[in-house]
N, C-alpha and C positions, 0 to 999 in steps of 0.2 A: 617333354616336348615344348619347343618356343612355341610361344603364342604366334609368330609369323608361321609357321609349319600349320600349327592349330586354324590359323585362316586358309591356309593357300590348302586347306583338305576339304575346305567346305565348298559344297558342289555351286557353282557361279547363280543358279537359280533361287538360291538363298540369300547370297548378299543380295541379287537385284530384287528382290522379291521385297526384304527389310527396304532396301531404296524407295522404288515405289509406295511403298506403305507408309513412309518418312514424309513423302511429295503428296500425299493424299491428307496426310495429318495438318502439311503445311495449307493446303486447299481449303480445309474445316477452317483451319481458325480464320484466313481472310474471308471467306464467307459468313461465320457465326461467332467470329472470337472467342470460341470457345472449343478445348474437345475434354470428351466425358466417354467414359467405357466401353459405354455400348456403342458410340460412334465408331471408336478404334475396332470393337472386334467386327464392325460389319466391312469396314477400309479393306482391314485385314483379309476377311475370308473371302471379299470380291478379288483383291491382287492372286489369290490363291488361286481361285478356280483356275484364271487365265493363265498364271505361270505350271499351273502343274499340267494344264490339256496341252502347252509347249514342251514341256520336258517331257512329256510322254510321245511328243509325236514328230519331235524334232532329230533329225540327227548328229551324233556328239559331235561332231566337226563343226556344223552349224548353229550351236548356240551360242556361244562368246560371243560373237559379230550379232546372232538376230537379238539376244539379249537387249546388248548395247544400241545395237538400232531403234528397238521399241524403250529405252530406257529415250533415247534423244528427240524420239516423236511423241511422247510420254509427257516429258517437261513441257516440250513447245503447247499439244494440247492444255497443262494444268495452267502455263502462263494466261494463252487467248481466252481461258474460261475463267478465270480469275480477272482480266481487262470486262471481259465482255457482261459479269454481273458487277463491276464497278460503274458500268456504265448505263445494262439496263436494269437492273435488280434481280433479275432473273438468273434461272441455273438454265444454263446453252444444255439442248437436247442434241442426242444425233442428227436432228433434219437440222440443227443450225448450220450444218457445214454447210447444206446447201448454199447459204448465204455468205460465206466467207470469200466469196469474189467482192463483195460490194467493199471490203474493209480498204481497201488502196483509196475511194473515196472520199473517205470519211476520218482517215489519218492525223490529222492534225489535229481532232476532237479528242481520238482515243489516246495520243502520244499522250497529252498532260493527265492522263490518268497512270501512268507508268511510274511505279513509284520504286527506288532502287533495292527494296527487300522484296519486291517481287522477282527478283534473280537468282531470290535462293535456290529456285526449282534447277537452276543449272550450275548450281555449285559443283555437285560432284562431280559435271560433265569437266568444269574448268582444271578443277584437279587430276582429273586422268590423263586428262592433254596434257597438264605440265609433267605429273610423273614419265609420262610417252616420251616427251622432247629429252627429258633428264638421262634415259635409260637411253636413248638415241643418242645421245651428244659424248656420252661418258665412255667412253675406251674400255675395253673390256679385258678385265685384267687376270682373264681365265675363264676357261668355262664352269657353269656351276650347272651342278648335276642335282634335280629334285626326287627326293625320293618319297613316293606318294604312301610310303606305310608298309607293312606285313598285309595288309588285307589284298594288296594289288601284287604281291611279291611272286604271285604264279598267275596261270592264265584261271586257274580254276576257282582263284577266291578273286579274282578280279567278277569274274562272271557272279560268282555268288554273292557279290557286293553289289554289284547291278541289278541283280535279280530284286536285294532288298530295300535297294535305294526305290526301285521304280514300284516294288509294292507300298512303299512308305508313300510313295508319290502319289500313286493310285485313293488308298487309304486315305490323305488328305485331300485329292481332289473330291469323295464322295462326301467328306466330311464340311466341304465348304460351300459345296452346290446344296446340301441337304440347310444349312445354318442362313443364307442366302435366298433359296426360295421360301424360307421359313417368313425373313424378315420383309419379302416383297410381297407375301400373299398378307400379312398384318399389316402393312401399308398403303396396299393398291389403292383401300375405300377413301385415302385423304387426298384433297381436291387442293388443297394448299401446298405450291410443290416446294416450296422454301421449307416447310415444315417433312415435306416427304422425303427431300435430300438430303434432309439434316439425319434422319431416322435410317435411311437407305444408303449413304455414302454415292459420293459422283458418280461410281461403276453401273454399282447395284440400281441407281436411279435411272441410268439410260436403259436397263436392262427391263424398267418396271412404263419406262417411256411406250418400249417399243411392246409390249404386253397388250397395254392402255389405245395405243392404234391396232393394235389388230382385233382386236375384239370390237372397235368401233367400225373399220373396215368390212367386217361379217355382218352386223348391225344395218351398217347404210346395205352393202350388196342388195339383202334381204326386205328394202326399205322400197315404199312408195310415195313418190313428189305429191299426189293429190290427196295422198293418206295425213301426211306430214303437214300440209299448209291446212288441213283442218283441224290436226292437231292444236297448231300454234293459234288457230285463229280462239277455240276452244278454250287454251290457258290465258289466250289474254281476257276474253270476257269472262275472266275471274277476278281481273287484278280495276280496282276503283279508280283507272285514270279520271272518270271525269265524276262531277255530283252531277249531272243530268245528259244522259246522253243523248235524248233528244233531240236539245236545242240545234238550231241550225248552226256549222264552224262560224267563227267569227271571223271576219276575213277576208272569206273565202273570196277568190276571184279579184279581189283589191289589184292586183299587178296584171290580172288574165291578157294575154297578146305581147307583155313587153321583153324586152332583152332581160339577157340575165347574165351578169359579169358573179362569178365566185374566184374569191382573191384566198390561196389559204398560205396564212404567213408563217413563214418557216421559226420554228422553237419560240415562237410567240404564246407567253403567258400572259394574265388576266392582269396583273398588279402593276403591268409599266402604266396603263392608262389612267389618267386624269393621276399622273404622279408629276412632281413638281422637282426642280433635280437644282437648287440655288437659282430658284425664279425662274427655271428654265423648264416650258413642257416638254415632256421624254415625249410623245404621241400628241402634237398639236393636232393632227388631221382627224384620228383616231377619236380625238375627245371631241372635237365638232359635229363626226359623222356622229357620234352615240346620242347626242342632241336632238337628232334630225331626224333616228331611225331606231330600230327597236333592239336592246342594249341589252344581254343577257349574262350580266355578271358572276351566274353561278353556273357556269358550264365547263363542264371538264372533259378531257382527251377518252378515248377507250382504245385506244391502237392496239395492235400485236406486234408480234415477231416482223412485220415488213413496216411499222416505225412509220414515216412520211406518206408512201405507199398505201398502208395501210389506213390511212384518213382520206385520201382518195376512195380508196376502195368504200368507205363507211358514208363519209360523205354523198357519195352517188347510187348508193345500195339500199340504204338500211338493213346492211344485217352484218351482223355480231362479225368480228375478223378470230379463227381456233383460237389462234395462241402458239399456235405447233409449227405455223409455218405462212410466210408472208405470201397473203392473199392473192400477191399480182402472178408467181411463179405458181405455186399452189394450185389457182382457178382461171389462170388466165386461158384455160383450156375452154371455160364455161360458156356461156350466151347467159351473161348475167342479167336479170333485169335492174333497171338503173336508170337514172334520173335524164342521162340522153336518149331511151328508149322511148321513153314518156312524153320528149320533149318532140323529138320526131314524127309521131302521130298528127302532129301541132304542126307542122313543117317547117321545125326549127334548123338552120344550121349547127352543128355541133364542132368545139374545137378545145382543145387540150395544150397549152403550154408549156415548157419544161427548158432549163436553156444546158440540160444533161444531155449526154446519151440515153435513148431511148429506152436501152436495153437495161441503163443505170435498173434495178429493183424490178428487171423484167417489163418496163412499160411498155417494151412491146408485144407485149403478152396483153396486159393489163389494158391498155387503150380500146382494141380492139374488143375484148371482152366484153367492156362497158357501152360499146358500142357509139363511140365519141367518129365523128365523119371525118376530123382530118388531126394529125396531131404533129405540135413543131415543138423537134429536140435541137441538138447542139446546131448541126449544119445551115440552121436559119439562122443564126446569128453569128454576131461580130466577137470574137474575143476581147475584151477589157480589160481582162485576166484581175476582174474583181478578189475573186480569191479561188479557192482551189477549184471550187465549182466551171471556173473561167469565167460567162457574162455576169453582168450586174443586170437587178431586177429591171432597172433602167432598161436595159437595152431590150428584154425581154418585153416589156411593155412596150416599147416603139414598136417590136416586128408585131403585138398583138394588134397596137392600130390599126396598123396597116391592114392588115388581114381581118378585121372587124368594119372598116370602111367599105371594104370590096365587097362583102354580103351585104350590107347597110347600101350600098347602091343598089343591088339588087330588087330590094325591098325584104327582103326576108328575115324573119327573126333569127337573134343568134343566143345561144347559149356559149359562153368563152369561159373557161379555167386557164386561173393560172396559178401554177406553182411556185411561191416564191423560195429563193437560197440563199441571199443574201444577209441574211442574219444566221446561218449557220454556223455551229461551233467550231473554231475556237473565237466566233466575233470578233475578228481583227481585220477594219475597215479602213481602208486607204484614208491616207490624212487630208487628204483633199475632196474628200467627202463627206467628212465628220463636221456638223451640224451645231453640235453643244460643247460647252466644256465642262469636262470632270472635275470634283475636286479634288486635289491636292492626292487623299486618301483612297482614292478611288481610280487612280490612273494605275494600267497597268494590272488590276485585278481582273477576276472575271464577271463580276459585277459591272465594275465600270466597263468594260468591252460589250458586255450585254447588253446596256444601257445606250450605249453608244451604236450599236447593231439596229436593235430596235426604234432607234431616235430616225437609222439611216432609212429602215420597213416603210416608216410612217411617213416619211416626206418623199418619199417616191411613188408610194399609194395616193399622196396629192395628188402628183403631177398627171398619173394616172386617170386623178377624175377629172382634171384642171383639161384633158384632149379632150373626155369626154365632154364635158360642154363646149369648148371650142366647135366641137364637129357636130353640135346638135342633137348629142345621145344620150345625154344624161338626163332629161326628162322623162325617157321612156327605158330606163333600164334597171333593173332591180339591181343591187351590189351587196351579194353577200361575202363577207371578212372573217373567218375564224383563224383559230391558231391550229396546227397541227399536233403537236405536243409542247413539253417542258423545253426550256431550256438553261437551265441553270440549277447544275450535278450536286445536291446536297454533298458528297464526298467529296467537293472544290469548294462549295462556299456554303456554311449552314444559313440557317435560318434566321436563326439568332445574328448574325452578323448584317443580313439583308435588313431586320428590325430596327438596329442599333445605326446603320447607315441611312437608311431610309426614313426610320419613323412612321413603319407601319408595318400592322400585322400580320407577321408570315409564318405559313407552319410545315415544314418539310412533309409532312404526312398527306397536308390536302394542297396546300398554296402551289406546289411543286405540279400538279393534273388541274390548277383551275388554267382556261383558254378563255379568250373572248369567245364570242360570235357575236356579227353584228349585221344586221339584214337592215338595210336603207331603202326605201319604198316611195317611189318619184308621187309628187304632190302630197304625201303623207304629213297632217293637219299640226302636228308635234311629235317629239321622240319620246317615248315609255321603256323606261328599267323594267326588262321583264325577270322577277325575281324567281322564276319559277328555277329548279334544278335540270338541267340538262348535258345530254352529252353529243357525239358526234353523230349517233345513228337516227338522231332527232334534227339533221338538217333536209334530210329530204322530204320528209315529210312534212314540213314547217310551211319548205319552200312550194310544196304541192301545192298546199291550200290558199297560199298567195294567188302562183297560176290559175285558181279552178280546176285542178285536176282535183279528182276525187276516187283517193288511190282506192275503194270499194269499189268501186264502177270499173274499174281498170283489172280487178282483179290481183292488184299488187300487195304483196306481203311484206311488211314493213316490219323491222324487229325495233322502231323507235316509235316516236309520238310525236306530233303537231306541237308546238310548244304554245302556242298562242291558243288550245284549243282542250290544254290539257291543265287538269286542277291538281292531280297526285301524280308525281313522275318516281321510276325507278326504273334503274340499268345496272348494269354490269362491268367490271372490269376485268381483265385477268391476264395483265402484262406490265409490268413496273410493279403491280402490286397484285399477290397471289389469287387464283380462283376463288370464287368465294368473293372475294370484293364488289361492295356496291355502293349506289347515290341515292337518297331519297332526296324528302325537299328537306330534312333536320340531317340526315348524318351522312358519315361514309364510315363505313361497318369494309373491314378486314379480317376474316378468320383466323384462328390458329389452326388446332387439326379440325376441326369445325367447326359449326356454329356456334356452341356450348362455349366454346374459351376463344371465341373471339372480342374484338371491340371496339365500338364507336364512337365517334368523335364527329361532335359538334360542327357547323360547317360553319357557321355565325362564330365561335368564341374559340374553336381549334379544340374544348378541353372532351374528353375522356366522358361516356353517359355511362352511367354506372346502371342502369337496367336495360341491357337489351332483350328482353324476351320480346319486346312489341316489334319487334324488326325480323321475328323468326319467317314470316311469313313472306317477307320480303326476299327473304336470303332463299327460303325456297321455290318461287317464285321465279326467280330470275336463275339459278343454277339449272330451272328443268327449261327457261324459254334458252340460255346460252346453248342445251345438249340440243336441242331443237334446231336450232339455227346451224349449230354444226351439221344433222343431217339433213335442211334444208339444201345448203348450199353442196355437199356431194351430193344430191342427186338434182343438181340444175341439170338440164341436157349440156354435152359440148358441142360446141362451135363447130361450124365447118373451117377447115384449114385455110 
């Protein structure tokens, strides 16, 4: 028998089956660069369950075509999850589809990650098409007649062939769900999901995803809000934020009564500031303000899965974002407590800027929640058509005046955010706004575009302050500045190459999560480096203690720390970098499968601490306040509609 006969017998749920398990191998290595045995047999036995509960329950007519359908929704899925951990480091769960409306926005960012051996996932699909067109186009020069074998030769060993295929079928489906929930119940306890995908395969991981929420969903059901914020209150006075907790904050009430402008600038990192670009400052305004106001050079990002959104949400909360699903869709169902809550009791005006669709990451969900009084998206502004976003921060900030003037006549304090875009990736900023010149080497990369993005942040954050005093409000207004996350994709430009261009030291591992923050404080006597470690869920609480609110008195549960008021800081990460990731004031510690075989590195020198045992405490610590904070926040009350 030809080996063409010897294929065309084998039942279609076999070749697609080897297919997919081809596409899933291709998946391992651009996520791990590597595949190893055990990885293949777990691919393997997750394609299997799914193609053999089809072949058992499909009819023979309907397979070829649903095959091929799930083979072509198959790729698309391995392609956007292959883009989507190039981009965030993460393995996309099932709730990421939720978010796959936002990708039309943010286009331009993810295109330069497309790299042309990511097509392999649609190789075989290109092949089939061409043979299709060949077999269409070619004249038929007789009919051919396929004869499927002696076993199909009567009606009676056709049946009996059936009978054995679909036992065989049978037989390996029990055989792959049995090898499969083998290898998700010896995985579920690891918290480091890069480590748990690599051991589980893409399939089998969404399968141990969706395990992982339901058991937490039964958990909160079962749970109590008053139970719970005594909980947290209980583990934190375990953990040594301060050597005397007594003293009185220090601080406290220094800004009590004044405005309060929070600027958070888009994929702004720590390392443009006070950087020098051929005698040129990247952040002129940026390095004045850190002079003036309290400068907090080791503070890093903590975001989730809703990315920009998500430091909102952190920003005005303090509390932890899952990981599983971006916080504005997610909770925007909540009555969250939050920073315009707080401010309100005070009878603050509250207001939200954005020069997106509202709807862009659900803010209109998310606004509301937070409990902001008015919030201005796309339709207040003018298009510029700065970049794909449409306004420039520029214009955004005009319509903020204006609408910051009209309370300020009033007399009433105002709290304003604003979200900046304009340095968004892929940073390519109109040339008629471009402020510095690159050098020679640097034109045209994503360094220098970055460089040049943030050059554009910072001189528009000027002009920004340059109205406020014009119009008499910058004496009485606090201006806090952080960065939202990273923005410059280790997989576009290492580290080593920012070192070598720059002349300064950068470490993909931490340089990539350091952000500014920078809190300016009207009549404040000089500016202080505060060296302490921080991260985003430490801006509400920083900024409390400026106002005089004294979130105890308030009853407010904070999953951060006063930064001005705290001696030992530690938090949490668990998004660009695995659960289990944390900040102290010396390291940031990243698990393998746990604690045990994880490792920390330095925040001062980047290198590698050879004894982590004195961080055990820390690691656990912060994994039982992060589960805390998850069932803090399902059980907020919701919102009335």
């Amino acid at each position: 028998m030809s080996l063409n006969a010897k294929l065309n017998k084998l039942p279609i749920m076999v070749s697609m089956s080897l297919l997919l398990i081809t596409k899933l191998c291709l998946l391992r290595y651009f996520y791990f660069r590597e595949l190893t045995g055990a990885g293949l047999l777990a691919d393997t036995f997750s394609v299997l369950v799914f193609m053999s509960v089809l072949e058992l329950i499909l009819p023979t007519k309907a397979k070829r075509i649903t095959y091929w359908s799930i083979n072509i929704m198959f790729s698309i899925m391995l392609f956007a999850a292959t883009l989507y951990q190039a981009h965030f480091g993460s393995v996309p769960t099932y709730t990421t589809l939720k978010e796959f409306g936002q990708v039309g926005q943010i286009r331009s960012s993810i295109q330069s990650l497309i790299k042309p051996i990511h097509f392999l996932f649609f190789i075989d699909l290109g092949i089939a098409l061409i043979l299709a067109l060949i077999s269409f186009i070619r004249p038929h020069r007789g009919r051919y007649v396929h004869s499927m074998g002696p076993i199909f030769s009567s009606t009676l060993n056709r049946k009996r062939g059936r009978l054995k295929w679909t036992i065989a079928t049978a037989l390996t489906l029990v055989i792959s769900i049995s090898y499969s929930s083998l290898i998700i119940n010896r995985s579920i306890g690891i918290d480091n999901e890069l480590v748990q995908a690599e051991n589980l395969g893409f399939l089998n991981y969404q399968v141990a995803a969706a395990l992982k929420n339901k058991r937490e969903d039964v958990l909160i059901t079962n749970g109590n809000l008053q139970e719970t914020i005594a909980e947290v209150k209980a583990l934190q006075s375990t953990y040594p934020y301060r050597e005397n907790d007594s003293t009185t904050p220090a601080h406290f009430g220094s800004a009590k009564g004044m405005n309060i402008i929070v600027v958070q600038l888009e994929s702004f990192q720590n390392f443009p500031i006070h950087l020098n670009l051929e005698q040129q400052e990247v952040t002129p305004v940026l390095n004045k303000l850190a002079k003036e106001s309290y400068y907090f050079p080791y503070f890093y990002q903590q975001i989730g899965q809703g990315n920009t959104s998500d430091a909102e949400f952190m920003s005005n909360t303090s509390i932890y974002p899952t990981g599983t699903t971006a916080m504005s869709s997610g909770f925007g169902n909540r009555e969250l407590p939050s920073l315009p809550r707080l401010l309100r009791k005070l009878q603050y005006n509250t207001a939200t800027f954005h020069i997106n669709d509202v709807t862009f990451w659900s803010r209109n969900l998310l606004y509301p929640a937070l409990g902001f009084d008015h919030y201005y998206d796309k339709p207040f502004y003018k298009n510029d058509y700065f970049n794909d976003f449409g306004a420039s921060d520029e214009e955004m900030y005009r319509v903020g005046m204006e609408k910051i003037k009209e309370v300020s006549a009033d007399n009433k304090p105002f709290y304003a955010q604003f979200v900046t875009t304009s340095s968004h990736a892929p940073f390519v900023i109109p040339k008629d706004q471009r402020k510095i010149k690159l050098p020679d080497d640097m034109e045209g990369t994503q360094l220098g575009n970055y460089l040049m993005a943030v050059n554009y942040t910072d001189d528009v954050l000027g002009k920004l302050i340059e109205q406020l005093k014009e119009n008499g409000l910058w004496d009485n207004t606090v201006l806090v500045a952080y960065g939202d996350h990273f923005g410059i994709n280790p997989k576009e430009t290492d580290g080593a190459e920012i070192t070598a261009k720059l002349g300064i030291p950068y470490d993909d591992r931490i340089s990539r999560f350091n952000i500014p923050l920078l809190i300016h404080v009207p009549n404040q006597q000089e500016g202080q480096v505060v060296e302490l470690t921080g991260g985003q869920l430490d801006i509400l609480p920083t900024v409390a203690n400026l106002m005089g609110i004294s979130l105890e008195k308030e009853h407010f549960t904070a999953f951060g720390r006063d930064l001005l008021n705290t001696d030992h800081n530690v938090f949490g990460m668990r998004y660009y970098s695995p659960t289990g990731s944390f900040f102290n004031n010396d390291v940031m510690f990243v698990p393998g499968t746990g604690f045990d075989d994880g490792t920390a590195y330095s925040l001062k020198t980047f290198e590698p601490v050879e004894d982590v045992k004195t961080y055990r405490s820390d690691y656990d610590y912060i994994m039982s306040l992060m589960k805390l904070s998850d069932v803090y926040v399902q059980l907020l009350p919701k919102r009335s509609p």
